[in-house]
C-alpha positions as CSV (number, residue, x, y, z in Angstrom):
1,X,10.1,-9.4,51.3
2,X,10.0,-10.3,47.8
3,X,12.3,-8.9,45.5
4,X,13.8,-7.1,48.1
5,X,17.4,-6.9,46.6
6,X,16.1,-4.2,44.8
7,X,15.8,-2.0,47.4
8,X,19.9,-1.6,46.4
9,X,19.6,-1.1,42.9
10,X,20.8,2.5,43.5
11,X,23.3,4.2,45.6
12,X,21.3,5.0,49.1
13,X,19.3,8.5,48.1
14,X,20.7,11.7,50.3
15,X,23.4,9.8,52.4
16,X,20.5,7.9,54.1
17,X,20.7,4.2,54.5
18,X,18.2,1.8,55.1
19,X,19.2,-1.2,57.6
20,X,21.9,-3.0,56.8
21,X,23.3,-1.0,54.1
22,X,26.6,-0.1,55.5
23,X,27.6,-3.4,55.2
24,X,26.2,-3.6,51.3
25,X,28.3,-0.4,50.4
26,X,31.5,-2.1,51.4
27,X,31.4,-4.0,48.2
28,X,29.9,-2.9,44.7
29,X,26.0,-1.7,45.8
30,X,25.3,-0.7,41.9
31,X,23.5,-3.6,40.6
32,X,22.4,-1.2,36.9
33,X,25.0,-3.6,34.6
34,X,22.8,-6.2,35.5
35,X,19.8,-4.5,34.0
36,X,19.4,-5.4,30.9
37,X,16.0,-6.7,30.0
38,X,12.4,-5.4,29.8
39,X,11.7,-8.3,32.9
40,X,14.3,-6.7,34.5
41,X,13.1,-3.5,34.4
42,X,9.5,-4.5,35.4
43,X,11.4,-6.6,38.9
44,X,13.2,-3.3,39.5
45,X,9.9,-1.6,40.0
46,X,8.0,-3.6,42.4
47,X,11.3,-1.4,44.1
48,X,9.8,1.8,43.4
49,X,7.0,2.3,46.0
50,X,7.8,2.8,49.3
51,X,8.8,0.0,51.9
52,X,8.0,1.8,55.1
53,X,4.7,3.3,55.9
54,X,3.3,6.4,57.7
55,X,0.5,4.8,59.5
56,X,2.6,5.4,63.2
57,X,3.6,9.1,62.5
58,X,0.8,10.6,60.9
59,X,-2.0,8.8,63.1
60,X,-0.2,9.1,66.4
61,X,0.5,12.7,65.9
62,X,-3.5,13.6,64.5
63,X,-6.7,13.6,66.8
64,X,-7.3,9.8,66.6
65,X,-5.5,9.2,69.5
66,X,-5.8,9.1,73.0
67,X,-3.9,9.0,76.4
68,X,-5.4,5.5,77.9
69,X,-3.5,6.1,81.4
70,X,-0.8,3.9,83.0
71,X,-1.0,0.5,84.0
72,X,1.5,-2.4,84.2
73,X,0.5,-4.3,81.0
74,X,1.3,-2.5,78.1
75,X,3.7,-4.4,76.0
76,X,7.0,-3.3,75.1
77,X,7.9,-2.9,71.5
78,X,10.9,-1.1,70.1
79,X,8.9,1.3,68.5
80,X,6.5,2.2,71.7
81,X,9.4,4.8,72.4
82,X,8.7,6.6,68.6
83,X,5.1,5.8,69.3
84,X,4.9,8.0,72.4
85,X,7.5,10.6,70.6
86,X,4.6,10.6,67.7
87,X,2.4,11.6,70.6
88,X,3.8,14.5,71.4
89,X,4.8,15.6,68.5
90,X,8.4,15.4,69.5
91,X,11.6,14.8,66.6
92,X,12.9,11.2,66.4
93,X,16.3,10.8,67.6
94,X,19.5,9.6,66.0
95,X,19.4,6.0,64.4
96,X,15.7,6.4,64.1
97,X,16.1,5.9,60.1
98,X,16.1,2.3,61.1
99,X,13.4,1.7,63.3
100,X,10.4,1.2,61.0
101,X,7.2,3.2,61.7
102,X,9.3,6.5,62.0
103,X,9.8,9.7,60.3
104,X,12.8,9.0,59.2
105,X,12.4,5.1,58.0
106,X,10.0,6.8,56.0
107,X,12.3,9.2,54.5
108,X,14.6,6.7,53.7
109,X,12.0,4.5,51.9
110,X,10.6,6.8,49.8
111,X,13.8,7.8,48.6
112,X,14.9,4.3,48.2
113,X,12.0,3.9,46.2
114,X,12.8,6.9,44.1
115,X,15.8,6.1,43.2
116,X,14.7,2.2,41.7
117,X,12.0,4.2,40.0
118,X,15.2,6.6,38.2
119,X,17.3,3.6,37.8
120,X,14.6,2.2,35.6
121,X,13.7,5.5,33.9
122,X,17.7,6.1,33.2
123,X,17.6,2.3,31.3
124,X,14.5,3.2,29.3
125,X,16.0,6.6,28.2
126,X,19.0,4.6,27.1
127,X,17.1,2.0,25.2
128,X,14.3,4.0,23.3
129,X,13.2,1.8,20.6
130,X,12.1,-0.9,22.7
131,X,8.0,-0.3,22.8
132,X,7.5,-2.9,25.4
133,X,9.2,-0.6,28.2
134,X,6.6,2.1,27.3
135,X,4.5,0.9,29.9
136,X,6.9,0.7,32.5
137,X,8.1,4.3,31.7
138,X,4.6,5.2,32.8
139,X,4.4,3.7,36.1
140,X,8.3,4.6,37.0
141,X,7.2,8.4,36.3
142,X,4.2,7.4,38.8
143,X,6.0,6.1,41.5
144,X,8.0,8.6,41.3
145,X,5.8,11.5,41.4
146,X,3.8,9.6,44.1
147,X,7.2,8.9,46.3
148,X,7.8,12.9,46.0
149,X,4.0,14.0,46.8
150,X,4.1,12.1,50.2
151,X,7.3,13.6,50.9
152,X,6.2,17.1,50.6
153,X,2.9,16.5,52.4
154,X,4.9,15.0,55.2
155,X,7.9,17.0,55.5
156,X,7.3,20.6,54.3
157,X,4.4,23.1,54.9
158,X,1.0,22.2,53.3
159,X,0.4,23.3,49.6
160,X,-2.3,26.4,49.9
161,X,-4.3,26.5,46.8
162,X,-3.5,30.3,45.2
163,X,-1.0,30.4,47.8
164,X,2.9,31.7,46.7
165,X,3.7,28.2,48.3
166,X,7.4,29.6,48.6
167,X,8.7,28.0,51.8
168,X,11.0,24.7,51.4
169,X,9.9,22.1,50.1
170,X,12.4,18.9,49.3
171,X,14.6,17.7,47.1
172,X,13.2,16.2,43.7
173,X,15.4,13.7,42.2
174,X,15.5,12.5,38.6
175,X,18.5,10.6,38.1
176,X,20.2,7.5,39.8
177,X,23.0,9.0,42.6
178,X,26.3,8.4,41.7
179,X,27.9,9.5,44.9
180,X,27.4,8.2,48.3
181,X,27.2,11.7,49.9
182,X,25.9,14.0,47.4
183,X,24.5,17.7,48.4
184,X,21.1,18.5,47.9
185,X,18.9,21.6,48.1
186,X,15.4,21.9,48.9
187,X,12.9,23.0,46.8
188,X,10.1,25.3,47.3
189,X,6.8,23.2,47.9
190,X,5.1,25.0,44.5
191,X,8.7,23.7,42.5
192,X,8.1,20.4,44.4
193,X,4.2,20.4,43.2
194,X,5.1,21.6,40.2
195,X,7.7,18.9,39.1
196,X,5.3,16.0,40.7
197,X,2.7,17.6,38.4
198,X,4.7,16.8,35.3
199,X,5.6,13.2,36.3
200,X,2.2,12.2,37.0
201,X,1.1,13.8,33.5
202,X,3.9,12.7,31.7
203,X,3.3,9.2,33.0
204,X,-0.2,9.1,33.4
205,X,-0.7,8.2,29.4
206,X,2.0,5.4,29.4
207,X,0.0,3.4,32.0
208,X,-0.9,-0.1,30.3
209,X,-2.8,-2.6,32.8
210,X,-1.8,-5.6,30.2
211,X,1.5,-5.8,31.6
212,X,0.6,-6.2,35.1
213,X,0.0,-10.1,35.0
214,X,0.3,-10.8,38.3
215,X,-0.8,-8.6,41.7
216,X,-1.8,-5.4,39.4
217,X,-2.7,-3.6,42.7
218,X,0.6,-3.3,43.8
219,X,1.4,-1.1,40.9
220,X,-0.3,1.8,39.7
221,X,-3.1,0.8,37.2
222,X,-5.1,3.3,35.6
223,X,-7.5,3.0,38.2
224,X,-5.2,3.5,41.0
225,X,-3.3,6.7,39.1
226,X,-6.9,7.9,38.5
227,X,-7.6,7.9,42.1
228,X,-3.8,9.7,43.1
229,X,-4.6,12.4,40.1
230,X,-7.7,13.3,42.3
231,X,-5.9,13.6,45.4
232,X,-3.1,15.7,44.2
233,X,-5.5,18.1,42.4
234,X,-7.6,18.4,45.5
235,X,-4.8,18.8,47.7
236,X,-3.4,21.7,44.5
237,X,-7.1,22.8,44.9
238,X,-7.8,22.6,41.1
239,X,-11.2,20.6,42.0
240,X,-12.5,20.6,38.0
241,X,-9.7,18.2,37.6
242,X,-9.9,16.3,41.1
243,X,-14.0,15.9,39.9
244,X,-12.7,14.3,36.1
245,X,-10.1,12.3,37.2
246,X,-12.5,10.6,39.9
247,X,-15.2,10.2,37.5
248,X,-12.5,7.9,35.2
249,X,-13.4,5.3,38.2
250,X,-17.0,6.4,39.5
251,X,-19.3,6.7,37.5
252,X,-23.6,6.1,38.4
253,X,-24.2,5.4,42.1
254,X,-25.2,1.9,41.4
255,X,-21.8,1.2,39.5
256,X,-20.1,2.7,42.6
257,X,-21.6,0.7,45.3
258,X,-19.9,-2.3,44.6
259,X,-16.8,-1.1,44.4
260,X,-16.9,0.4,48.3
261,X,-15.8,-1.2,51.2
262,X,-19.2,-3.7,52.5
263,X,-19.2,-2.6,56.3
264,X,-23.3,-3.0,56.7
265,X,-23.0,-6.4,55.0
266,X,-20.2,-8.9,54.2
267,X,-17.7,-6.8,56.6
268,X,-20.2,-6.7,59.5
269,X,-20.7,-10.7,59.7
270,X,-17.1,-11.5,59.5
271,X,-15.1,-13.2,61.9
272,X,-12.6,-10.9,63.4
273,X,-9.8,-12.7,62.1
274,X,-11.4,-13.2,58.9
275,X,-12.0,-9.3,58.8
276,X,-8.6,-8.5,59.2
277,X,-7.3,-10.3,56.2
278,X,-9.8,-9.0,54.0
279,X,-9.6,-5.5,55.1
280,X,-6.0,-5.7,52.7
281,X,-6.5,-8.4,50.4
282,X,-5.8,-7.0,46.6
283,X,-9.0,-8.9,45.9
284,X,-11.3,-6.5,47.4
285,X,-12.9,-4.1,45.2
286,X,-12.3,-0.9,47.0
287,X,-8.4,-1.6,47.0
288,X,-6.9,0.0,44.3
289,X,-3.5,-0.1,44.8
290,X,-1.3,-1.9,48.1
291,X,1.4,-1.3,49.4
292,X,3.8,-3.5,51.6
293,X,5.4,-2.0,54.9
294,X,7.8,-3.1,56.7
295,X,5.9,-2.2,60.2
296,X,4.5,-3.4,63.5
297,X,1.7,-1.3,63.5
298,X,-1.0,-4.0,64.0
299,X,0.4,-4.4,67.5
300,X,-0.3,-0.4,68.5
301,X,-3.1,-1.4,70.7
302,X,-0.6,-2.3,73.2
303,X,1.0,0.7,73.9
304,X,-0.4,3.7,76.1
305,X,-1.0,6.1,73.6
306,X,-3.6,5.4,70.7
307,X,-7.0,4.2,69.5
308,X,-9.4,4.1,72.8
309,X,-12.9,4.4,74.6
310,X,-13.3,8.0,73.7
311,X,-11.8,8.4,70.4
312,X,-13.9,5.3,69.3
313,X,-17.4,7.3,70.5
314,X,-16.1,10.6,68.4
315,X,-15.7,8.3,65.3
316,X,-16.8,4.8,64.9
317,X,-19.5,4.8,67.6
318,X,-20.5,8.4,67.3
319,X,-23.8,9.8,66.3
320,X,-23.6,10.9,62.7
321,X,-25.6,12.7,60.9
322,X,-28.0,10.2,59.2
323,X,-29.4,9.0,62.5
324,X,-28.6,5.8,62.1
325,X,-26.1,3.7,63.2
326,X,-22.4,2.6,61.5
327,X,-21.6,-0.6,61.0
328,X,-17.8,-0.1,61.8
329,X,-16.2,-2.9,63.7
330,X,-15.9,-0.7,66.7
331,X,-12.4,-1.5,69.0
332,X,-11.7,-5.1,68.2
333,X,-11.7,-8.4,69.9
334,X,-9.3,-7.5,72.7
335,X,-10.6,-5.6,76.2
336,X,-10.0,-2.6,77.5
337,X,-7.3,-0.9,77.3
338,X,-6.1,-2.5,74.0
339,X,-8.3,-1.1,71.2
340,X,-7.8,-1.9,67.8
341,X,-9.6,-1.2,64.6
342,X,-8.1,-4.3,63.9
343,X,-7.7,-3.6,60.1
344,X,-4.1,-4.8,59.7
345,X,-2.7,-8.6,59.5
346,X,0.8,-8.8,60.5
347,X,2.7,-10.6,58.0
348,X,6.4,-12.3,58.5
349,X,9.4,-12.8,56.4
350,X,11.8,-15.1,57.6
351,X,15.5,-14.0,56.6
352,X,16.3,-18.0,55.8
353,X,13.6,-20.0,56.4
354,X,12.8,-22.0,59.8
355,X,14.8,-19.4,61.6
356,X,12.3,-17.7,63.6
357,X,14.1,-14.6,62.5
358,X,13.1,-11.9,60.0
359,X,10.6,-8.7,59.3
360,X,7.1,-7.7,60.8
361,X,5.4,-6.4,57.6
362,X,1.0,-5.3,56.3
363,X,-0.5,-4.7,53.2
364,X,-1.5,-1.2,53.5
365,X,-4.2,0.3,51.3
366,X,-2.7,3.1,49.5
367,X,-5.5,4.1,47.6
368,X,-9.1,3.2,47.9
369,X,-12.4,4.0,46.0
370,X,-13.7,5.1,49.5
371,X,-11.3,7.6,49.9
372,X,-11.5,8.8,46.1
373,X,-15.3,9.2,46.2
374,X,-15.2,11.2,49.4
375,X,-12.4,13.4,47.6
376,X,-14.6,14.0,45.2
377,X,-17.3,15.0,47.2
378,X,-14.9,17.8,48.8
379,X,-14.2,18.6,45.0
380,X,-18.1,19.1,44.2
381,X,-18.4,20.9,47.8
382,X,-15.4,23.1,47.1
383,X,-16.6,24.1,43.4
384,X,-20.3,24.5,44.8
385,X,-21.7,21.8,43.5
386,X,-23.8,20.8,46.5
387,X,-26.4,18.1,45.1
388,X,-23.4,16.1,43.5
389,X,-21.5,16.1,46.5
390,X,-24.6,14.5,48.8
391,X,-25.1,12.1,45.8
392,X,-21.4,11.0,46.9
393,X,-22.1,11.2,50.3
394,X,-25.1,9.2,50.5
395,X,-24.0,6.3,48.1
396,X,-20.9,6.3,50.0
397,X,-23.3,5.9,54.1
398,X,-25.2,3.3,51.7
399,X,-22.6,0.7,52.9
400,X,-21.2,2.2,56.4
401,X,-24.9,2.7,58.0
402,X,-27.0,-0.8,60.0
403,X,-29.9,-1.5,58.2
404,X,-29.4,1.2,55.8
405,X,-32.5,2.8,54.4
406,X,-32.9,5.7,51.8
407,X,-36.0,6.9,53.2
408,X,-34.5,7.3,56.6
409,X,-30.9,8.0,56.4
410,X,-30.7,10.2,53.5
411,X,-28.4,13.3,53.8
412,X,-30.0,16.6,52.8
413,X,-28.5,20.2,53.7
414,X,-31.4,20.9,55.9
415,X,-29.9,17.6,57.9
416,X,-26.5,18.9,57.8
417,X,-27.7,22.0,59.2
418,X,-29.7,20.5,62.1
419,X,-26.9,18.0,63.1
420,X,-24.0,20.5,63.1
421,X,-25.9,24.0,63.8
422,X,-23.9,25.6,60.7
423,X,-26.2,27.1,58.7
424,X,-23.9,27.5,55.7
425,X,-24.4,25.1,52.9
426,X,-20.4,24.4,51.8
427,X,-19.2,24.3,55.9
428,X,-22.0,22.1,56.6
429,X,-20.6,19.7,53.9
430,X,-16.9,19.9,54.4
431,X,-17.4,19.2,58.0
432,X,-19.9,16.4,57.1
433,X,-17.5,14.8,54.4
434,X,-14.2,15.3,57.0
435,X,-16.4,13.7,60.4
436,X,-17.2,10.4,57.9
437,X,-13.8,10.7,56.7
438,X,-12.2,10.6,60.2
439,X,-14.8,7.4,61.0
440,X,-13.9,5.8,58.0
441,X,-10.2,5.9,57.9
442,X,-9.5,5.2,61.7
443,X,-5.4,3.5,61.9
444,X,-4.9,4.3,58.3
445,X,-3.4,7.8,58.6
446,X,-5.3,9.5,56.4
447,X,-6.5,12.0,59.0
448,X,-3.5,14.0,59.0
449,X,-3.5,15.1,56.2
450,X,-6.8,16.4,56.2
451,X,-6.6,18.0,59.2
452,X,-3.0,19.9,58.0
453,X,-5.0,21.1,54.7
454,X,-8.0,22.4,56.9
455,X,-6.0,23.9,59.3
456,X,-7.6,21.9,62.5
457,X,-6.1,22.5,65.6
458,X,-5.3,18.8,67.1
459,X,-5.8,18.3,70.6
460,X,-4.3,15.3,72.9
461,X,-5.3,14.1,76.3
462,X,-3.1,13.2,79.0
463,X,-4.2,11.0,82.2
464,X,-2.3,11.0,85.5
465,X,-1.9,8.4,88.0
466,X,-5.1,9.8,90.3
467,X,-7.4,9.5,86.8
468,X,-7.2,13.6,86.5
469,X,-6.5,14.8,82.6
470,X,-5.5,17.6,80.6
471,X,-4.7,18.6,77.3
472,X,-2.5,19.7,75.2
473,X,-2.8,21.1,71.3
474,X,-1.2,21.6,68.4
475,X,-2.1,24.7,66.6
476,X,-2.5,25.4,62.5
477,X,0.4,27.0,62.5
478,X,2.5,25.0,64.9
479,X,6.2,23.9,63.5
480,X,5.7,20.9,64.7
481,X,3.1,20.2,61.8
482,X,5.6,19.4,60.0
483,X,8.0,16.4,60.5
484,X,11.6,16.5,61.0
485,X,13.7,15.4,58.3
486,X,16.8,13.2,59.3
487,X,19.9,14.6,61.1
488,X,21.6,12.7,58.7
489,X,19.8,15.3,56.0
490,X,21.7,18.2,57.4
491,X,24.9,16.3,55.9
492,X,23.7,16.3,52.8
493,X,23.3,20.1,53.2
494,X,19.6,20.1,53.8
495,X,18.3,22.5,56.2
496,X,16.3,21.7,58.7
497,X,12.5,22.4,59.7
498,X,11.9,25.1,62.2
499,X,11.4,24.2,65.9
């Protein structure tokens, strides 16, 4: 991947190595001499976001999924065993930190990615009348309150706006480590929110697109720190500033439109493998910023436990509350029992070229202007502004319904009502806004964390040999909600979540 020496810059955040650091350690792994430059700087932070992903763990574990039943041709993969783990919402094992797609790879990443984005802020601290690393002090604060805000979400009990907030959160770290086995605490998740707060505020003013000449979505643009600012604040429940930092991106509904994802045009006459690579090109307007993965999730169709025939009629085929029809690609190009969104492109990097050896990796859309308007809908909804929130909602159906027409399809509360049977006005449109959502997003992820802040209770099937199922569920209040961290954590004198 490129500039993946990077990854190293720093000494391997809370005695957690990624693959094949052991072996990096043995010689000198602090490559900070060698920064010396603003270009430098500016390499060092392509670094700085994440190289694993969440799509496995947090789609796996959330109501998107399905038991499809044994058969004999399911592939094997080395992550179908974490996949099936994900399932039922059971703790990785030991050495899991390097099999990508887990908990703990992810854990690793971020923190990896952390500790390039300190490395760089520690040289800009040290060099502070250079005005061309202004810019770069901005997204480094970024990625590093970004880094920390999925950690929290992921690994710690879900912020509850008003809420004391006071159970553990994680560790935030603002300096490079210096020690290969350092101790660490854990925060409370209000410190945690608190101190990603400041980062993303502090930072937020330094962003400068200009310096971004090449692939700005992979680094946080105003646009794309717009769009993060309105998830946190959501998520914090301060919805006044969720609403004005959305509306730095969105503004009329015909500025809007273009800018979301074409699934009842361009999207719905594309080739499947066409589709695919769109889906996560930086090109498309509803990106906003990409990340790249290591990960083999574009092959989770294989396995037994996933995206089937009767999560696809709850969400993509579903009736929805227009009456018309979406224009979602439905489960892919492949039959029965091997359903796929098919939004990912699996990418390869060859370790030395001609090999046949190397790294599965995706693009994985980190932020989208899909996602931010329907954040801000749930914003309006949640501060009672009803009338803005269904202006969201029906310009964002203007490009996910066939044959879309205003006069037909419109939303209106008195629809909401019908469809759902819930005569309140602000229930109607949360569970209006979280149905498209969980349509919309389908492999990305994003469902978890919706369903953790709304307190759904997630329910999984499971099929026997003689076609008889049952269930099993994951209450609001389950441990299990949230993810285990590392054993390798407990050395660093973390302590772990509750079982």
């Amino acid at each position: 991947m490129k500039n993946k020496i990077y990854i190293y810059i720093a000494l391997t955040a809370l005695g957690i190595s990624a693959s094949g650091c052991k072996k990096f350690l043995e010689h000198t792994p602090d490559l900070r001499t060698q920064l010396n430059s603003t270009e430098k700087v500016a390499q060092l932070l392509t670094s700085a976001y994440p190289k694993g992903t969440y799509l496995d763990f947090t789609e796996l574990s959330s109501d998107n999924v399905e038991d499809k039943g044994p058969r004999s041709d399911y592939r094997t993969l080395s992550t179908a065993v974490s996949w099936e783990r994900n399932y039922f919402w059971q703790d990785f094992v030991s050495g899991s930190e390097e099999i990508s797609g887990t908990t703990d790879f992810y854990w690793s990443s971020a923190y990896l990615a952390i500790a390039s984005a300190n490395t760089a802020l520690q040289y800009i601290e040290n060099n502070p009348i250079d005005a061309k690393l202004r810019a770069y002090k901005g997204e480094a604060l970024v990625a590093r309150a970004y880094a920390h805000f999925m950690l929290v979400n992921l690994y710690a009990r879900t912020y509850v706006p008003n809420g004391t907030n006071n159970s553990p959160g994680i560790p935030f770290l603002t300096a490079p480590e210096t020690v290969v086995s350092g101790k660490y605490s854990r925060e409370t998740v209000a410190e945690t929110y608190a101190k990603i707060e400041k980062d993303l505020t502090d930072g937020m003013p330094l962003i400068d697109n200009s310096v971004y000449k090449a692939a700005p979505k992979y680094h946080f643009t105003l646009n794309a720190v717009n769009a993060f600012a309105a998830r946190f604040y959501l998520f914090k429940g301060d919805f006044a500033k969720s609403i004005m930092y959305a509306g730095k991106v969105l503004t009329t509904p015909d500025q809007i439109k273009p800018m979301l994802r074409p699934w009842n045009t361009t999207y719905q006459n594309a080739a499947f493998d066409a589709f695919n690579i769109m889906f996560t090109q930086s090109s498309q307007n509803s990106n906003l910023l990409m990340g790249e993965a290591n990960s083999v999730w574009a092959r989770s169709h294989y396995i037994r436990y996933g995206f089937g025939r009767a999560t696809a009629a709850a969400t993509v085929s579903a009736a929805n509350v227009t009456g018309g029809e979406f224009a979602y690609r439905g489960t892919g190009p492949f039959i029965e029992p091997f359903f796929t969104a098919y939004k990912f492109k699996e990418l390869f990097f060859e370790s030395k070229i001609g090999s046949g050896f190397g790294d599965p990796y995706i693009m994985v859309p980190l932020f989208t202007v899909d996602e931010l308007l329907m954040n801000r809908a749930e914003a309006y909804t949640s501060s009672n502004q009803f009338d803005l929130a269904l202006q969201d909602i029906n310009t964002f159906l203007s490009t996910r319904i066939k044959n879309y027409n205003p006069a037909a399809h419109t939303v209106t509360l008195a629809r909401i009502a019908s469809f759902y049977n819930i005569t309140d006005p602000k229930e109607g449109l949360i569970k209006t806004i979280l149905e498209l959502k969980r349509a919309e997003f389908i492999s990305e992820g994003i469902r978890w964390f919706d369903l953790n802040r709304h307190g759904l209770t997630i329910r999984h099937s499971m099929l026997d040999a003689n076609g008889k199922t049952t269930f099993i569920e994951l209450g609001k209040d389950d441990p299990r909600r949230l993810f285990q961290l590392p054993e390798a954590a407990v050395k660093a004198g973390l302590t772990l979540n509750p079982r």
